[in-house]
GUTI-788019 format. One line per 10 residues: number of its first residue (from 0); their letters; for each residue y negated, x, z negated of N, C-alpha, C. Coordinates in steps of 0.2 Angstrom, whole numbers, plus 5000, padded with zeros to 4 digits. Layout:
<rs>
NUM	A	Y:X:Z:Y:X:Z:Y:X:Z ~ ...
</rs>
This chain:
<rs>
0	XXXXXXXXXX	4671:5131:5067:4675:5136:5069:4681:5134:5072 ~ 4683:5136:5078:4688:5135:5082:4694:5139:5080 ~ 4700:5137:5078:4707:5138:5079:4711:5135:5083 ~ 4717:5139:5084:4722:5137:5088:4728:5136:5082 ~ 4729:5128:5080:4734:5132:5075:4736:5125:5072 ~ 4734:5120:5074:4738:5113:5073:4740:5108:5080 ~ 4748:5106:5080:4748:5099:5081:4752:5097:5078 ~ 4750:5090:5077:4754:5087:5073:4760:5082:5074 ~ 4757:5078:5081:4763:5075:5086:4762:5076:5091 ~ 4765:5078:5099:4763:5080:5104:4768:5074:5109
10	XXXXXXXXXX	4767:5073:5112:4772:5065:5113:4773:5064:5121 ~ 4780:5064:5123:4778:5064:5131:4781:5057:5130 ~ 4778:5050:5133:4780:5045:5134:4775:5040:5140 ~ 4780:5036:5143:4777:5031:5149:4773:5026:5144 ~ 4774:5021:5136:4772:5019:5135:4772:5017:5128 ~ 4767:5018:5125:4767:5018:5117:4765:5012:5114 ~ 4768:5006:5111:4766:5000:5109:4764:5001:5100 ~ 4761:4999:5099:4761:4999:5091:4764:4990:5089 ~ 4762:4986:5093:4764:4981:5092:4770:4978:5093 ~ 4771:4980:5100:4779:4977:5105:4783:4982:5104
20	XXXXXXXXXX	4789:4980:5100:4793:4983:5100:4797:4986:5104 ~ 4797:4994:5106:4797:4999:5112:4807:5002:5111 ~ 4807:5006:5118:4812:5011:5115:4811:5015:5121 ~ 4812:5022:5120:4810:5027:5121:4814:5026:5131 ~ 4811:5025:5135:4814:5026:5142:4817:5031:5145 ~ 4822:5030:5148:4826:5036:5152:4819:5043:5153 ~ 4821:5048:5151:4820:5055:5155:4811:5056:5150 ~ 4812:5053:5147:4804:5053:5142:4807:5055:5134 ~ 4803:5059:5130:4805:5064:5127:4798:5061:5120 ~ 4799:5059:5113:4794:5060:5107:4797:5063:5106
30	XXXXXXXXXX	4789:5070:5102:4790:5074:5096:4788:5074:5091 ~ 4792:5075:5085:4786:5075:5079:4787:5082:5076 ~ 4780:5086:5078:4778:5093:5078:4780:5093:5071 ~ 4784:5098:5066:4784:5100:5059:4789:5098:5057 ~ 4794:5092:5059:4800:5090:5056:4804:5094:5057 ~ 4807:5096:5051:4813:5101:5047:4819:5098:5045 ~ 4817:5092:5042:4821:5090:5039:4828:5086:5041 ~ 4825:5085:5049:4831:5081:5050:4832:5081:5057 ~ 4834:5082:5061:4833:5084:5068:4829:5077:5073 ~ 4830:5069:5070:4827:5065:5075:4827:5058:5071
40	XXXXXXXXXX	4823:5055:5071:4824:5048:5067:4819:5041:5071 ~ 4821:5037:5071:4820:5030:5074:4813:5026:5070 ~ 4808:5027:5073:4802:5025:5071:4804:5018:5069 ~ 4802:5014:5063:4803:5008:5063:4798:5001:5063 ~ 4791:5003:5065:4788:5000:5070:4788:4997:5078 ~ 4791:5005:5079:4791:5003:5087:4797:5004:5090 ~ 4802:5006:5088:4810:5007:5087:4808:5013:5093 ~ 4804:5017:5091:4804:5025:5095:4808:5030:5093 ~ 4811:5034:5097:4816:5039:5091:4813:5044:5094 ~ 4810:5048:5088:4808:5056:5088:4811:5062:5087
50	XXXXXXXXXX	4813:5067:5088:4813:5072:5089:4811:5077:5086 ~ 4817:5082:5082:4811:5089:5080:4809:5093:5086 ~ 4803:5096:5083:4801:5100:5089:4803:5108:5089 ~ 4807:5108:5083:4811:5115:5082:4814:5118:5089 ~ 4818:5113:5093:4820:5118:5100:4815:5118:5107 ~ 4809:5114:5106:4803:5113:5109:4797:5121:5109 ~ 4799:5125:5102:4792:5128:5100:4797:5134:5096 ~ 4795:5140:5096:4797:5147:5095:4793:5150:5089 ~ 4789:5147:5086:4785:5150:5081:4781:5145:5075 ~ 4778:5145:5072:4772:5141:5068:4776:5141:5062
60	XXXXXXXXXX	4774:5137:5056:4777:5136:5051:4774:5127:5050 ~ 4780:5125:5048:4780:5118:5047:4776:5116:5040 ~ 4773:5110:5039:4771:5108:5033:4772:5101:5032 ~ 4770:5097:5026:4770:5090:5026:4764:5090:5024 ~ 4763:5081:5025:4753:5082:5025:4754:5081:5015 ~ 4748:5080:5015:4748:5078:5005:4748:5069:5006 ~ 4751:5069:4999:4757:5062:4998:4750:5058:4995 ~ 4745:5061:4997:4739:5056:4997:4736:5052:5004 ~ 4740:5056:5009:4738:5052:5015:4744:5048:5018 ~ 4750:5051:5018:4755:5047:5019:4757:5041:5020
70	XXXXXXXXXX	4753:5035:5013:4755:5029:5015:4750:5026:5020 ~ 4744:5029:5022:4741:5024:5029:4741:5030:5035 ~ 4745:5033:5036:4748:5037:5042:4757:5035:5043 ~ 4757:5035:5051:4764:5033:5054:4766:5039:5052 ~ 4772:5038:5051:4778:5042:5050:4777:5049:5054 ~ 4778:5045:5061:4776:5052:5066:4772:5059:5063 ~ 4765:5058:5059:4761:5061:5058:4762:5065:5049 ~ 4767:5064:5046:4768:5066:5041:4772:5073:5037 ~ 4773:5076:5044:4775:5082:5046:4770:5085:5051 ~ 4768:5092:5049:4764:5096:5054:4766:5103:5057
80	XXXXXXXXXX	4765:5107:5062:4767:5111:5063:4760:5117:5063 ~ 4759:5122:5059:4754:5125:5060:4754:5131:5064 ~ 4751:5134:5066:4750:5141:5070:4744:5144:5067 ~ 4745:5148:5059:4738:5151:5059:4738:5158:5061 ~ 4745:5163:5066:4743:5167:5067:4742:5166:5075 ~ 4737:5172:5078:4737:5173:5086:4733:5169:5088 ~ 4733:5169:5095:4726:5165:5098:4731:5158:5101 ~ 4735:5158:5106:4739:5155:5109:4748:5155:5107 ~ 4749:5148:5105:4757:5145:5106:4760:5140:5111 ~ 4766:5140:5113:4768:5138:5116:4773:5133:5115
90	XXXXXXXXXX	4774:5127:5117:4779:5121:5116:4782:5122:5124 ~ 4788:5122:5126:4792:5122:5132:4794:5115:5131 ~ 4792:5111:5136:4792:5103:5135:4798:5101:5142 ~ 4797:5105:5147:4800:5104:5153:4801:5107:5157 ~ 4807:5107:5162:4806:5115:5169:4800:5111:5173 ~ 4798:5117:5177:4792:5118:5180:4794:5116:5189 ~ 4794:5110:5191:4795:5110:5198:4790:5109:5203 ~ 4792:5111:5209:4784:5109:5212:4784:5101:5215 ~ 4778:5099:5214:4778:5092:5216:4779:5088:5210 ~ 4782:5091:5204:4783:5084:5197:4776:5084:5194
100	XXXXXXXXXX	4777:5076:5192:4772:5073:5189:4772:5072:5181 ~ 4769:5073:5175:4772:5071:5170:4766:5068:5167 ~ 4767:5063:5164:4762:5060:5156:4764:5063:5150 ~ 4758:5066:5149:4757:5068:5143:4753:5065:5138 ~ 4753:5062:5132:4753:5059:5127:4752:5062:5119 ~ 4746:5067:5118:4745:5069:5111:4744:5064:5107 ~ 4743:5064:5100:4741:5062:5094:4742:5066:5088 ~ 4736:5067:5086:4734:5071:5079:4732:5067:5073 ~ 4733:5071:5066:4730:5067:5059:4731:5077:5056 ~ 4724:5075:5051:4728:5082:5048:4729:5081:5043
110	XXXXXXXXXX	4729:5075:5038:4730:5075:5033:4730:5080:5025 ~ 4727:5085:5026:4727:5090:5022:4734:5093:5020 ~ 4737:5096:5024:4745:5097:5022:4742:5106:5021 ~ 4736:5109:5021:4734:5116:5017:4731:5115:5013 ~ 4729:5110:5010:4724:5107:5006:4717:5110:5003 ~ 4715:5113:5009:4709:5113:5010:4704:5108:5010 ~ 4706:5100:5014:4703:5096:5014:4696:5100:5020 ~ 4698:5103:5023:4693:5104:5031:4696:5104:5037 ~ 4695:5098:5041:4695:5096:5046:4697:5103:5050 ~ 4703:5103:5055:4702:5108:5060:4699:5107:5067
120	XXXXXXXXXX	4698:5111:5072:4697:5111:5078:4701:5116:5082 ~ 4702:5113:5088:4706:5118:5092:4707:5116:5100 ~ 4709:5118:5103:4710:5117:5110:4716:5117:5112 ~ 4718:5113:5117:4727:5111:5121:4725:5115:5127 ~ 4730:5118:5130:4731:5117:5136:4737:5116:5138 ~ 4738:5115:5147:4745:5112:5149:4746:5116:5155 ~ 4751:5122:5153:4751:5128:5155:4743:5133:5155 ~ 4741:5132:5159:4736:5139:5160:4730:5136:5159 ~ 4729:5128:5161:4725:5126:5161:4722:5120:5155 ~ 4716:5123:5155:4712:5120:5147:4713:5112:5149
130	XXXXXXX	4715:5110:5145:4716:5101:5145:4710:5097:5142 ~ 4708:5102:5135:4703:5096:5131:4703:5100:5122 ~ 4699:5100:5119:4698:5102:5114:4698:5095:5107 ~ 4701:5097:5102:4702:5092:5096:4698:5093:5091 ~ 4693:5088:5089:4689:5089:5084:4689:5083:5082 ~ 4690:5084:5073:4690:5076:5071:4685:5076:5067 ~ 4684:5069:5067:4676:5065:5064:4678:5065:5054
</rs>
């Protein structure tokens, strides 16, 4: 069954190191979809600093995942933002100019923050056009 109604971290960045200590490069933007809690915090593996996506996205309802997945999930991932109404939502990430070029950089978990415990699936696009469908194993 296809839904349109999670991401959980949506990431614009040139380079994401899980090893090498990073820091977020002029004019690149992380977000961590569903945080509420605090507007921005400084990942302590990769000294990234993230971002609510509160002024990013104009709808959904936030969740945390269940504190059963927590401790083997980054941080990033431990807030989600769902959309279970309508077909399509939107994240306003950047103005649109002609000729720019951007990286874009998803990553998802869904760690049962409805506790259903069923895997979702859905599709991204970037603007109009279909980018690629998400289905976890």
């Amino acid at each position: 069954m296809k839904g349109y109604f999670l991401l959980v971290i949506f990431q614009l960045s040139l380079i994401l190191s899980i090893i090498v200590r990073a820091q977020n490069p002029s004019g690149f933007v992380s977000i961590d979809c569903g945080l509420v809690d605090e507007p921005s915090y400084t990942d302590e593996t990769t000294d990234i600093s993230y971002s609510s996506d509160v002024n990013f996205t104009d709808g959904g309802v936030s969740y945390s995942v269940s504190s059963t997945y927590k401790p083997s999930l980054a941080r990033q991932f431990w807030n989600v933002r769902s959309f279970p109404d309508g077909t399509r939502h939107c994240y306003t990430l950047v103005s649109q100019g002609s000729g720019n070029k951007y990286l874009v950089r998803a990553r998802f978990a869904y760690g049962s923050y409805d506790g259903k415990e069923s895997l979702p699936e859905f599709d991204i696009y970037i603007g109009e056009k279909w980018w690629g469908s998400v289905v976890f194993e």
